[in-house]
PDB file of N, CA, C and O in Angstrom, chain B, residues numbered from 101:
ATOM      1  N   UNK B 101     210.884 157.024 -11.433  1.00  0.00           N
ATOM      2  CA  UNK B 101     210.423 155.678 -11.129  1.00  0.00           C
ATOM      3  C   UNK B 101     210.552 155.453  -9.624  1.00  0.00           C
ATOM      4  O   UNK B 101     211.646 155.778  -9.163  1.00  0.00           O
ATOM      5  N   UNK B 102     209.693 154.983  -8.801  1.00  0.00           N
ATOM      6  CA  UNK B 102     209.831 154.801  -7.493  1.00  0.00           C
ATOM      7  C   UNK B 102     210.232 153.384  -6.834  1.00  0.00           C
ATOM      8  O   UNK B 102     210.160 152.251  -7.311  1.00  0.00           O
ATOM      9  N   UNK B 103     210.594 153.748  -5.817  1.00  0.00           N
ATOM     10  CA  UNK B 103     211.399 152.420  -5.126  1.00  0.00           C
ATOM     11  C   UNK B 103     210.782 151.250  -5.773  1.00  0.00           C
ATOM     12  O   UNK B 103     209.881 151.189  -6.610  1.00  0.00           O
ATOM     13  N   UNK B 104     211.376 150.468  -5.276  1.00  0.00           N
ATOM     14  CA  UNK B 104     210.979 148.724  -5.872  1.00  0.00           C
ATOM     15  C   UNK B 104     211.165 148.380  -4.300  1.00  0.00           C
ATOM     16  O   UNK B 104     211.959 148.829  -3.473  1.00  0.00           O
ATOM     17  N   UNK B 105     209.873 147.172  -4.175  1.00  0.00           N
ATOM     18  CA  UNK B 105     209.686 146.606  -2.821  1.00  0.00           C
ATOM     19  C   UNK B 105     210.377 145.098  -3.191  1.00  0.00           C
ATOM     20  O   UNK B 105     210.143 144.523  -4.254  1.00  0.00           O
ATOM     21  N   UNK B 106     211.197 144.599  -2.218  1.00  0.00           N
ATOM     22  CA  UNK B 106     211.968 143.999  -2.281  1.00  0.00           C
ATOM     23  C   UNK B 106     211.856 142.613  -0.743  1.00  0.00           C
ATOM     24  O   UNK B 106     211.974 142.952   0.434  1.00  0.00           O
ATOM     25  N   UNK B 107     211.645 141.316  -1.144  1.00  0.00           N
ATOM     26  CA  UNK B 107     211.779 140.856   0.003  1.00  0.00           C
ATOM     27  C   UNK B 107     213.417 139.708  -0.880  1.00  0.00           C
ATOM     28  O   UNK B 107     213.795 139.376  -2.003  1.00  0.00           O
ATOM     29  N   UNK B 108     213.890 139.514   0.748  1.00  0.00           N
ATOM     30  CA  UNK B 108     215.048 138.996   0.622  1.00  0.00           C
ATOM     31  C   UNK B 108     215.087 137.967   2.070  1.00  0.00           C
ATOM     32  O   UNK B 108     214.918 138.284   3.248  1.00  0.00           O
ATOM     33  N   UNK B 109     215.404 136.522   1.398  1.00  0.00           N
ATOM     34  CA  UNK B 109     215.558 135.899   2.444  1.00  0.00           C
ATOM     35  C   UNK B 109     217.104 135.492   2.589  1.00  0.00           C
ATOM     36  O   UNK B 109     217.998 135.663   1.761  1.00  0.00           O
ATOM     37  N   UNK B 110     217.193 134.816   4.064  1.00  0.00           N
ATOM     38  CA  UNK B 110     218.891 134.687   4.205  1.00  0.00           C
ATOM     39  C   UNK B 110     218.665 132.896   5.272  1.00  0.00           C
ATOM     40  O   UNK B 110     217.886 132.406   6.090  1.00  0.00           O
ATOM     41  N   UNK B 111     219.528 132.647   4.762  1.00  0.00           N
ATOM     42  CA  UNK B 111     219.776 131.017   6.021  1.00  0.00           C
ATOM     43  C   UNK B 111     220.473 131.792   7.273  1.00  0.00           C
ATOM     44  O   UNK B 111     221.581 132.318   7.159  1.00  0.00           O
ATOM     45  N   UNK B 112     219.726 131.810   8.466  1.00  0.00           N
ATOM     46  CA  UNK B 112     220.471 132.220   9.408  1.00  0.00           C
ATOM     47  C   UNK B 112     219.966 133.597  10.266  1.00  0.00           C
ATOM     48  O   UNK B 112     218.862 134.097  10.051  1.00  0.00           O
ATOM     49  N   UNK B 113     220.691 134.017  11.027  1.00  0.00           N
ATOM     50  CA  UNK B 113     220.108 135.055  11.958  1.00  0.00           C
ATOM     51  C   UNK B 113     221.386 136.636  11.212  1.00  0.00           C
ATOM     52  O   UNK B 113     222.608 136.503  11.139  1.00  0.00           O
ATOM     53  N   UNK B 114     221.072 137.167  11.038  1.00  0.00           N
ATOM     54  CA  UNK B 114     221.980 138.381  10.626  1.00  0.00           C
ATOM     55  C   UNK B 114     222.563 139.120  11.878  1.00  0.00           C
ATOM     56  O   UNK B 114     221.801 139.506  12.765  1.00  0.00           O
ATOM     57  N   UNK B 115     223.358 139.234  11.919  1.00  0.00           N
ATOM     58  CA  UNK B 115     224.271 140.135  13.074  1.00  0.00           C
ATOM     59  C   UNK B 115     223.996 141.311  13.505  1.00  0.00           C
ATOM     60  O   UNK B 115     223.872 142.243  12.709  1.00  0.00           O
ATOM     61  N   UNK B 116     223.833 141.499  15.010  1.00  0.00           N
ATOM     62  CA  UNK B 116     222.794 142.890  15.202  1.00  0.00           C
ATOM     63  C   UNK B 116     223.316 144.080  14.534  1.00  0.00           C
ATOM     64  O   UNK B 116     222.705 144.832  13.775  1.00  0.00           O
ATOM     65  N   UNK B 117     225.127 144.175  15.112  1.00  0.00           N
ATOM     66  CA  UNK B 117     225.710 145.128  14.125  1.00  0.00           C
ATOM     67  C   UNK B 117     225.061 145.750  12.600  1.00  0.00           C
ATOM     68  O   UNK B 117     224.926 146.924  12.256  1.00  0.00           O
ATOM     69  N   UNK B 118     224.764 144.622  11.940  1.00  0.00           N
ATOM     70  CA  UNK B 118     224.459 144.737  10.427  1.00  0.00           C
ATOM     71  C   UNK B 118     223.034 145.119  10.238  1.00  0.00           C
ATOM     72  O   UNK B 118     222.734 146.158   9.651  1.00  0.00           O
ATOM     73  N   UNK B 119     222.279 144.419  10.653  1.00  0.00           N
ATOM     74  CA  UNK B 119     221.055 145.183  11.196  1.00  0.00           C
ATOM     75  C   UNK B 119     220.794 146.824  11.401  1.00  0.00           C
ATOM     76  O   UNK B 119     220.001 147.597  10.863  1.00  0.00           O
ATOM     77  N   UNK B 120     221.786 146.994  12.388  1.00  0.00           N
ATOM     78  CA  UNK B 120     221.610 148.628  12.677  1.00  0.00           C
ATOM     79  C   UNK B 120     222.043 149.714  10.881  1.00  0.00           C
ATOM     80  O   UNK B 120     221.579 150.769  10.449  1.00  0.00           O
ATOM     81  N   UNK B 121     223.037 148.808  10.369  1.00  0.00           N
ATOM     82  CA  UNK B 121     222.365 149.826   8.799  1.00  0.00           C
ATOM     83  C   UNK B 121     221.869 149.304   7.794  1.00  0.00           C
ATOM     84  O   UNK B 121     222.175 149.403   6.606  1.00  0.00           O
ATOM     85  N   UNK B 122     220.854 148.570   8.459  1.00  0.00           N
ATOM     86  CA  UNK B 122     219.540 147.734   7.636  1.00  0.00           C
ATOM     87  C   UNK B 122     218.338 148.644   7.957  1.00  0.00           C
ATOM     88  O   UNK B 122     217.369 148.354   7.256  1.00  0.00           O
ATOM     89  N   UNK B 123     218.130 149.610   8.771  1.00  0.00           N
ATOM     90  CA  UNK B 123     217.478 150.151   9.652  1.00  0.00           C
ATOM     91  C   UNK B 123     216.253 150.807   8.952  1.00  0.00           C
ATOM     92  O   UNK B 123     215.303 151.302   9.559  1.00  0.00           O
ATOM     93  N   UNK B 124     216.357 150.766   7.926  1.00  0.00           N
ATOM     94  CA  UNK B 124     215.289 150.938   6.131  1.00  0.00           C
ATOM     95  C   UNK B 124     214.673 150.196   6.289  1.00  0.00           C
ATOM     96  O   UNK B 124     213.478 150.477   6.374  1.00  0.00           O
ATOM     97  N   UNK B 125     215.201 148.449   6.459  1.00  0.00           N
ATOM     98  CA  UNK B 125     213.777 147.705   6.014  1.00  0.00           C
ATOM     99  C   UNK B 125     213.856 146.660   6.736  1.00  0.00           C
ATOM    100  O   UNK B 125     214.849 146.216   7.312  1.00  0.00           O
ATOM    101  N   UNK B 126     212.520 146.151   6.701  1.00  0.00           N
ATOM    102  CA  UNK B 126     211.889 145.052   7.663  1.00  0.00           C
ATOM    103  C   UNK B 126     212.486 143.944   8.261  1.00  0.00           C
ATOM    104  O   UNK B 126     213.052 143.276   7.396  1.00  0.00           O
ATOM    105  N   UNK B 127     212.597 143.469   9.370  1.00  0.00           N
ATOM    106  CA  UNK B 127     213.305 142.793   9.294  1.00  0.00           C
ATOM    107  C   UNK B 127     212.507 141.875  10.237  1.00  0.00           C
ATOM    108  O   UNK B 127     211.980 142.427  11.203  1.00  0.00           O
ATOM    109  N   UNK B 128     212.294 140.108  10.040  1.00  0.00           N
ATOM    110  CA  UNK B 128     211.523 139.291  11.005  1.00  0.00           C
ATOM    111  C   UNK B 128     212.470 138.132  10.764  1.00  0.00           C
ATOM    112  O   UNK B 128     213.047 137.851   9.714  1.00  0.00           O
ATOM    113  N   UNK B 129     212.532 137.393  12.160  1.00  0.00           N
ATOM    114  CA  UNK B 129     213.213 135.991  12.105  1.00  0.00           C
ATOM    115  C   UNK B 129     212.567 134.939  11.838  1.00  0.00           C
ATOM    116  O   UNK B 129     212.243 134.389  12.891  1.00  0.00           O
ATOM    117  N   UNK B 130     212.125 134.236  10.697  1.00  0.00           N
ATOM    118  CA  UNK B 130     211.565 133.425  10.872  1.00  0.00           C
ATOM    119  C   UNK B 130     212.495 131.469  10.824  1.00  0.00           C
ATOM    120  O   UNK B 130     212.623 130.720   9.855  1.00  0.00           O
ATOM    121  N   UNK B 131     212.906 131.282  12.158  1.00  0.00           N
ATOM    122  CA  UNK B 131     213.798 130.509  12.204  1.00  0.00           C
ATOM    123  C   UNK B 131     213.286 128.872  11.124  1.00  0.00           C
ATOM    124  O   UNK B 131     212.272 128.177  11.198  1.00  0.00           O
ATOM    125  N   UNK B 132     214.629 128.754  10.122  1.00  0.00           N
ATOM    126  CA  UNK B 132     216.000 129.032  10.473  1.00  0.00           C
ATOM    127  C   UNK B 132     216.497 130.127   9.907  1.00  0.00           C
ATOM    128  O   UNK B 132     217.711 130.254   9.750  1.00  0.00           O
ATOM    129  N   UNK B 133     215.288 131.398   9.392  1.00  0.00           N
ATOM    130  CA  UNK B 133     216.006 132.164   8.121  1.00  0.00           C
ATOM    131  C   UNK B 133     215.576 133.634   9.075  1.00  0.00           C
ATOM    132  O   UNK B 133     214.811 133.825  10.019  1.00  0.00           O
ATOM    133  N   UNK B 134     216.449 134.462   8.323  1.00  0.00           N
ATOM    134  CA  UNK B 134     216.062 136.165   8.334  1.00  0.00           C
ATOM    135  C   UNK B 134     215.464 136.558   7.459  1.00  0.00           C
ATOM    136  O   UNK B 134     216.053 136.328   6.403  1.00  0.00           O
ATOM    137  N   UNK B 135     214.431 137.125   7.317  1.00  0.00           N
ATOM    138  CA  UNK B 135     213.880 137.803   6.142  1.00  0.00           C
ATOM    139  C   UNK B 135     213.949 139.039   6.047  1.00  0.00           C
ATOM    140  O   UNK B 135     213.400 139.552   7.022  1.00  0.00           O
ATOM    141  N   UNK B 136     214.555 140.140   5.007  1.00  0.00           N
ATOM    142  CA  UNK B 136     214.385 141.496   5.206  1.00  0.00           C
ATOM    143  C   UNK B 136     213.017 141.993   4.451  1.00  0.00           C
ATOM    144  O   UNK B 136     212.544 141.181   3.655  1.00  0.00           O
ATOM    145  N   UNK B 137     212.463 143.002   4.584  1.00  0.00           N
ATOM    146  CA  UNK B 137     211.185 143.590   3.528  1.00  0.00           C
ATOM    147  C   UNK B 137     212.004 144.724   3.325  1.00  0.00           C
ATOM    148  O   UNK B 137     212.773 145.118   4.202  1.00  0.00           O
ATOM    149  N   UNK B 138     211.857 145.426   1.918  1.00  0.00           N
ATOM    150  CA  UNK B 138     211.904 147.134   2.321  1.00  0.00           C
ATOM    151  C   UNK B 138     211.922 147.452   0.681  1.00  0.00           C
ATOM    152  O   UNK B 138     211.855 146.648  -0.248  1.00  0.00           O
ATOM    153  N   UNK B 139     212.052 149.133   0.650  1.00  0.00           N
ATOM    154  CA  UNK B 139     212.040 149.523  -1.138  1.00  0.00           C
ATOM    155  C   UNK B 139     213.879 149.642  -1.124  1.00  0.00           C
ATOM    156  O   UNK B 139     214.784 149.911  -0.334  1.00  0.00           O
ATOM    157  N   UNK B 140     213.731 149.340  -2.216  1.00  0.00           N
ATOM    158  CA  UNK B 140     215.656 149.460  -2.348  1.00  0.00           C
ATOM    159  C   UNK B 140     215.620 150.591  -3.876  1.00  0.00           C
ATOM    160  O   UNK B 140     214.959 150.152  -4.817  1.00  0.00           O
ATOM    161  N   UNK B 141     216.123 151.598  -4.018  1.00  0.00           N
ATOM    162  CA  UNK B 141     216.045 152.954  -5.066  1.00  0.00           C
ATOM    163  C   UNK B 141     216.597 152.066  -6.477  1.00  0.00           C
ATOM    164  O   UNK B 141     216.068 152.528  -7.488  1.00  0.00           O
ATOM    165  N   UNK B 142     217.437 151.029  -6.737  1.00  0.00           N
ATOM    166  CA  UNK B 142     217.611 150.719  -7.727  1.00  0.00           C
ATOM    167  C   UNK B 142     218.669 149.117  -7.370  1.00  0.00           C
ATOM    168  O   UNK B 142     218.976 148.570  -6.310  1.00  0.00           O
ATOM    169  N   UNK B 143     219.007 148.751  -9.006  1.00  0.00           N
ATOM    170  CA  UNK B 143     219.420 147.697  -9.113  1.00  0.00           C
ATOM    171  C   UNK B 143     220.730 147.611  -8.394  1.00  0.00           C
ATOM    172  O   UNK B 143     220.909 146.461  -7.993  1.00  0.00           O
ATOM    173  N   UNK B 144     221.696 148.415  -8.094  1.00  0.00           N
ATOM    174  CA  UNK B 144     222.760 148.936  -7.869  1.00  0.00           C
ATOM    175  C   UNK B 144     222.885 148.647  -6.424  1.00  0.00           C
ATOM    176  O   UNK B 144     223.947 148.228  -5.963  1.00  0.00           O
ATOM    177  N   UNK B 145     221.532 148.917  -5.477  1.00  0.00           N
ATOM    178  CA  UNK B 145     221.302 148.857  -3.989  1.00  0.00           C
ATOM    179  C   UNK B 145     221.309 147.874  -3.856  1.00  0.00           C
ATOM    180  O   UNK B 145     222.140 147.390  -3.088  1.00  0.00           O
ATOM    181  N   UNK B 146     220.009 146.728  -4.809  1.00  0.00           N
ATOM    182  CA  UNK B 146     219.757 145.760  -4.588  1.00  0.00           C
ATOM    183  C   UNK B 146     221.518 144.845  -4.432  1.00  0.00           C
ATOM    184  O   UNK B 146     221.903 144.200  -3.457  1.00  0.00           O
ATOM    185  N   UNK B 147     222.188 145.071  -5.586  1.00  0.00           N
ATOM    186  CA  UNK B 147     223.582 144.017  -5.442  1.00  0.00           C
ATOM    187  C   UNK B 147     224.159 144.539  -4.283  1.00  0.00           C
ATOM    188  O   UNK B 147     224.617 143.569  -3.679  1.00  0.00           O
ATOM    189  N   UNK B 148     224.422 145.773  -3.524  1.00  0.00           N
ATOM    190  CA  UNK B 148     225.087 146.018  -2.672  1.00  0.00           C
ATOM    191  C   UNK B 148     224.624 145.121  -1.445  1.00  0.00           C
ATOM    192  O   UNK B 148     225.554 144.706  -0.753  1.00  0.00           O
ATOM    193  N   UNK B 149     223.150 144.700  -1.002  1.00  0.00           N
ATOM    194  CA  UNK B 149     222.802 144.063  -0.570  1.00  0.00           C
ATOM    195  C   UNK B 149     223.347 142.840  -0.376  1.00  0.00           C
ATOM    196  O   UNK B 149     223.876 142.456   0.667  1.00  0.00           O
ATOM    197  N   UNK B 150     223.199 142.138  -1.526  1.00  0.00           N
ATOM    198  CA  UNK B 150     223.396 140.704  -1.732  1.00  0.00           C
ATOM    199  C   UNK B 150     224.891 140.902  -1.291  1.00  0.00           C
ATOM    200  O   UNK B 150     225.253 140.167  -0.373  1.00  0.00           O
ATOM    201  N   UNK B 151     225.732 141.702  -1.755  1.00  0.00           N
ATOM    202  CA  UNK B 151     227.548 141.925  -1.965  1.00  0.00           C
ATOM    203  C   UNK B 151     227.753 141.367  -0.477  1.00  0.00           C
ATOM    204  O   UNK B 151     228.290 140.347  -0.046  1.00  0.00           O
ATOM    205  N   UNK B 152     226.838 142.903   0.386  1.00  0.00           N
ATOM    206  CA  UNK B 152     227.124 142.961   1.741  1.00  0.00           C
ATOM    207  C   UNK B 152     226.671 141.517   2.763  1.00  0.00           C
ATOM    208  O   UNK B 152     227.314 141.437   3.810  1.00  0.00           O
ATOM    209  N   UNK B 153     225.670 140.460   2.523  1.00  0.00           N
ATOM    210  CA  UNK B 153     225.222 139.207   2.615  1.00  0.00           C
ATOM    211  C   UNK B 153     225.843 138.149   2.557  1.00  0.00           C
ATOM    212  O   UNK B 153     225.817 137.271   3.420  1.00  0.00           O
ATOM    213  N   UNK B 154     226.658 138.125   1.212  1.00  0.00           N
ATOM    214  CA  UNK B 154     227.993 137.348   1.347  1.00  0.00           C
ATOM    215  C   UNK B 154     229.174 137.412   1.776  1.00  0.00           C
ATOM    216  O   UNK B 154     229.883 136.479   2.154  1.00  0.00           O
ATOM    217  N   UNK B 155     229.477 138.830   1.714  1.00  0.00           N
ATOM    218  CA  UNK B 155     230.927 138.913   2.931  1.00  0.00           C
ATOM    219  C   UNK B 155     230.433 138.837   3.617  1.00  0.00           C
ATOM    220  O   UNK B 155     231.016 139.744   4.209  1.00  0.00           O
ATOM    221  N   UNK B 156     229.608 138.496   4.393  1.00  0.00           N
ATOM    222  CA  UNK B 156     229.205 138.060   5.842  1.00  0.00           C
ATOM    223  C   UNK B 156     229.393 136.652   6.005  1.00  0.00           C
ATOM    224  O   UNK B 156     229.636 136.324   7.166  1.00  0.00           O
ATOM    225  N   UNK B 157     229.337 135.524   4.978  1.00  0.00           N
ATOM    226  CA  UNK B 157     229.290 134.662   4.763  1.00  0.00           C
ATOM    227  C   UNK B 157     228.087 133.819   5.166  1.00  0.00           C
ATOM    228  O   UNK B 157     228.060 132.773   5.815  1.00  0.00           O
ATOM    229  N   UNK B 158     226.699 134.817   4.402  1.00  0.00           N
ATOM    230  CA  UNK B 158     225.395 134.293   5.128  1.00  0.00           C
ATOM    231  C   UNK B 158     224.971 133.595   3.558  1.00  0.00           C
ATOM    232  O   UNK B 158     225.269 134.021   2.442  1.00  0.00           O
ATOM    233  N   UNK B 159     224.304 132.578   3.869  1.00  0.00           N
ATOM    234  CA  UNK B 159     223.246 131.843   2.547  1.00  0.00           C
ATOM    235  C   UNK B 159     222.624 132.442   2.150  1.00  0.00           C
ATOM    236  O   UNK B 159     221.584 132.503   2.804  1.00  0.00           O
ATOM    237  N   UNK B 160     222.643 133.258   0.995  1.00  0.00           N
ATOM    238  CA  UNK B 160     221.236 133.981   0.487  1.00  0.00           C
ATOM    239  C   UNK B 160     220.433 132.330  -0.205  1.00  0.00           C
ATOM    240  O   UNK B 160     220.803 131.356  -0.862  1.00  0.00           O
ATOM    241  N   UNK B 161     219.346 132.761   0.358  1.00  0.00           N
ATOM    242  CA  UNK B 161     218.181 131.996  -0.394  1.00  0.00           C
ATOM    243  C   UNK B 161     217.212 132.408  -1.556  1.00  0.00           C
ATOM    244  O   UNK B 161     216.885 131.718  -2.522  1.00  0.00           O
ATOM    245  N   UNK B 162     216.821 133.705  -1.244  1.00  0.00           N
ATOM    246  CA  UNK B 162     216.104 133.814  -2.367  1.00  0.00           C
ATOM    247  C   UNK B 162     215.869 135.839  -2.034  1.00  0.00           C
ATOM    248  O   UNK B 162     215.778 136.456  -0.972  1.00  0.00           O
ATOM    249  N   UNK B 163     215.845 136.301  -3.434  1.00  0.00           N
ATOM    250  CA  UNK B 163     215.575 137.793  -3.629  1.00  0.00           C
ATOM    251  C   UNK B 163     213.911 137.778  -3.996  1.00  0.00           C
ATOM    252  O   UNK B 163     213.613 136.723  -4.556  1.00  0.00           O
ATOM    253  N   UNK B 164     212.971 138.533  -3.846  1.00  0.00           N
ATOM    254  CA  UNK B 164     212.209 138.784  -5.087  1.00  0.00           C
ATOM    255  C   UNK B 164     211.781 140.197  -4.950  1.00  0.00           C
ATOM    256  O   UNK B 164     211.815 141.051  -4.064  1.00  0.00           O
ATOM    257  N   UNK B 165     211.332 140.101  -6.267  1.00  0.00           N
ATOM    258  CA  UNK B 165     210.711 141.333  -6.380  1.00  0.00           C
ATOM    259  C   UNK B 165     209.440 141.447  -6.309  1.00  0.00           C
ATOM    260  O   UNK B 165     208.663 140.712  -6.919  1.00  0.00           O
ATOM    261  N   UNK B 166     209.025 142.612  -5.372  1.00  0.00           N
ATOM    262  CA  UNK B 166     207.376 141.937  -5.187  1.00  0.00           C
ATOM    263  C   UNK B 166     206.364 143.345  -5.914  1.00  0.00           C
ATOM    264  O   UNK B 166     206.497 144.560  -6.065  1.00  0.00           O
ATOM    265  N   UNK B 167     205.262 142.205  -6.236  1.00  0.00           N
ATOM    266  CA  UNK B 167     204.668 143.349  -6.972  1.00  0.00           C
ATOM    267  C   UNK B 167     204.038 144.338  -5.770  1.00  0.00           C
ATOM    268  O   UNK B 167     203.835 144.202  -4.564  1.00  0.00           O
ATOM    269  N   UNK B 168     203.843 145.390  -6.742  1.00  0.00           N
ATOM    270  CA  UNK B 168     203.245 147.046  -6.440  1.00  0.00           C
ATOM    271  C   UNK B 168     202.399 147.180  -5.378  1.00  0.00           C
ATOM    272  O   UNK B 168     202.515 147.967  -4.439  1.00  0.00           O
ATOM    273  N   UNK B 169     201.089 145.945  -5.675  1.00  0.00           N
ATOM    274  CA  UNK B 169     200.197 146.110  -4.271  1.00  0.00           C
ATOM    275  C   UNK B 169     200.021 144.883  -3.920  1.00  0.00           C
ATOM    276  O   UNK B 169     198.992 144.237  -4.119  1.00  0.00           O
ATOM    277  N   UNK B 170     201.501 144.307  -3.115  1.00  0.00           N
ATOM    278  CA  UNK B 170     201.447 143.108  -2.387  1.00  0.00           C
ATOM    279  C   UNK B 170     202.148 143.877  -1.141  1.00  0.00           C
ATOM    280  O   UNK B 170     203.103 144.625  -1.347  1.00  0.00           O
ATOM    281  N   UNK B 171     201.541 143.620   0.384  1.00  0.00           N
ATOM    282  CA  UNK B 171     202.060 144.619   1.652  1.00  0.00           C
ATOM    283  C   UNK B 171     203.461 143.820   1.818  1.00  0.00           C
ATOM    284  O   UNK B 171     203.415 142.645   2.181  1.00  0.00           O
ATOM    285  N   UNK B 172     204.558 144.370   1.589  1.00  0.00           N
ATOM    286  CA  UNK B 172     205.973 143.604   2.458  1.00  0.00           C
ATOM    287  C   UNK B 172     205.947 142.975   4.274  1.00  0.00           C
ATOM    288  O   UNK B 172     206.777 142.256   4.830  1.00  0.00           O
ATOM    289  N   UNK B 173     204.491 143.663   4.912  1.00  0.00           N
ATOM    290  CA  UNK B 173     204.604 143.503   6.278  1.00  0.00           C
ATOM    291  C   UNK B 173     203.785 141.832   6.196  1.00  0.00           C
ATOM    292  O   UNK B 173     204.209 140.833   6.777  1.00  0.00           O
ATOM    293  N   UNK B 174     202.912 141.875   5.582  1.00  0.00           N
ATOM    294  CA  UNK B 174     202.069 140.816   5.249  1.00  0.00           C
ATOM    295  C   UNK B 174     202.863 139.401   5.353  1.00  0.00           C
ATOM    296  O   UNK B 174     204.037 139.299   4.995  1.00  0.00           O
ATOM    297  N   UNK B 175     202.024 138.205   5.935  1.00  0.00           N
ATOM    298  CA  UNK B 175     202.841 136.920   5.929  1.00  0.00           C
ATOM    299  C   UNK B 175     203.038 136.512   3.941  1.00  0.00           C
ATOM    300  O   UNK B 175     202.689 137.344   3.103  1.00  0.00           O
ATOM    301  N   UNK B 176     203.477 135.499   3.652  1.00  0.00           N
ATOM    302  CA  UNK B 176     204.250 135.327   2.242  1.00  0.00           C
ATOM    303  C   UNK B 176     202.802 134.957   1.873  1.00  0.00           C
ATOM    304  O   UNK B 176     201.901 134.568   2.616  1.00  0.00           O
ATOM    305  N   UNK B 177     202.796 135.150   0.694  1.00  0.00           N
ATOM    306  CA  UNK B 177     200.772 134.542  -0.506  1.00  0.00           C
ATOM    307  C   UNK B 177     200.083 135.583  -0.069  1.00  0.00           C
ATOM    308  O   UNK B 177     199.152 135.766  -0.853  1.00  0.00           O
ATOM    309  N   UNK B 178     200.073 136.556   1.012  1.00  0.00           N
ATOM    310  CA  UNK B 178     198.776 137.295   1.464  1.00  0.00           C
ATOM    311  C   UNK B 178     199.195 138.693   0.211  1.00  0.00           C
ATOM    312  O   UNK B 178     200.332 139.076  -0.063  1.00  0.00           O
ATOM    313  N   UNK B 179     198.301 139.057  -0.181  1.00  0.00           N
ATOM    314  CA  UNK B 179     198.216 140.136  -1.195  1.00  0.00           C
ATOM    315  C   UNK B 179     197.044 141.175  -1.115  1.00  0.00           C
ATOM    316  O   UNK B 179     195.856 140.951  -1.345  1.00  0.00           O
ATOM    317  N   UNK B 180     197.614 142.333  -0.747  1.00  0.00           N
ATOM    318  CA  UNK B 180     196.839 143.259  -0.067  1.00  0.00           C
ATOM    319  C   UNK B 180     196.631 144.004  -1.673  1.00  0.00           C
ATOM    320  O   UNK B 180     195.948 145.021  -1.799  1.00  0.00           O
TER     321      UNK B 180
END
């Protein structure tokens, strides 16, 4: 089964540190939030994510899972 494309938003700017082993997937500021894009290999990654998000003590806002042929680079509704 192949990656799952994954967008993840956050309240806030993410720390460059943390960033550098984010270095997989997308990452744009759209103030006041961070958004990451990227494929995450399973469910397991995905929580490590979120895990690693809250010991940071950042707001997750919202996970999704995006379908198969929607582009992660694409602004949000555009569906390639």
């Amino acid at each position: 089964m192949p990656d799952a494309t994954y967008q993840v938003r956050v309240s806030g700017v993410i720390p460059a540190e943390v960033l550098k082993e984010l270095q997989d997937l997308t990452v744009s500021v759209e103030p006041p939030e961070t958004v990451l894009h990227g494929s995450l290999p399973d469910q397991s990654a995905v929580v490590g994510l979120i895990s690693r998000i809250h010991g940071l003590g950042l707001r997750l806002i919202e996970v999704r899972r995006l379908p198969a042929d929607e582009d992660p680079d694409a602004p949000p509704g555009i569906i390639r």
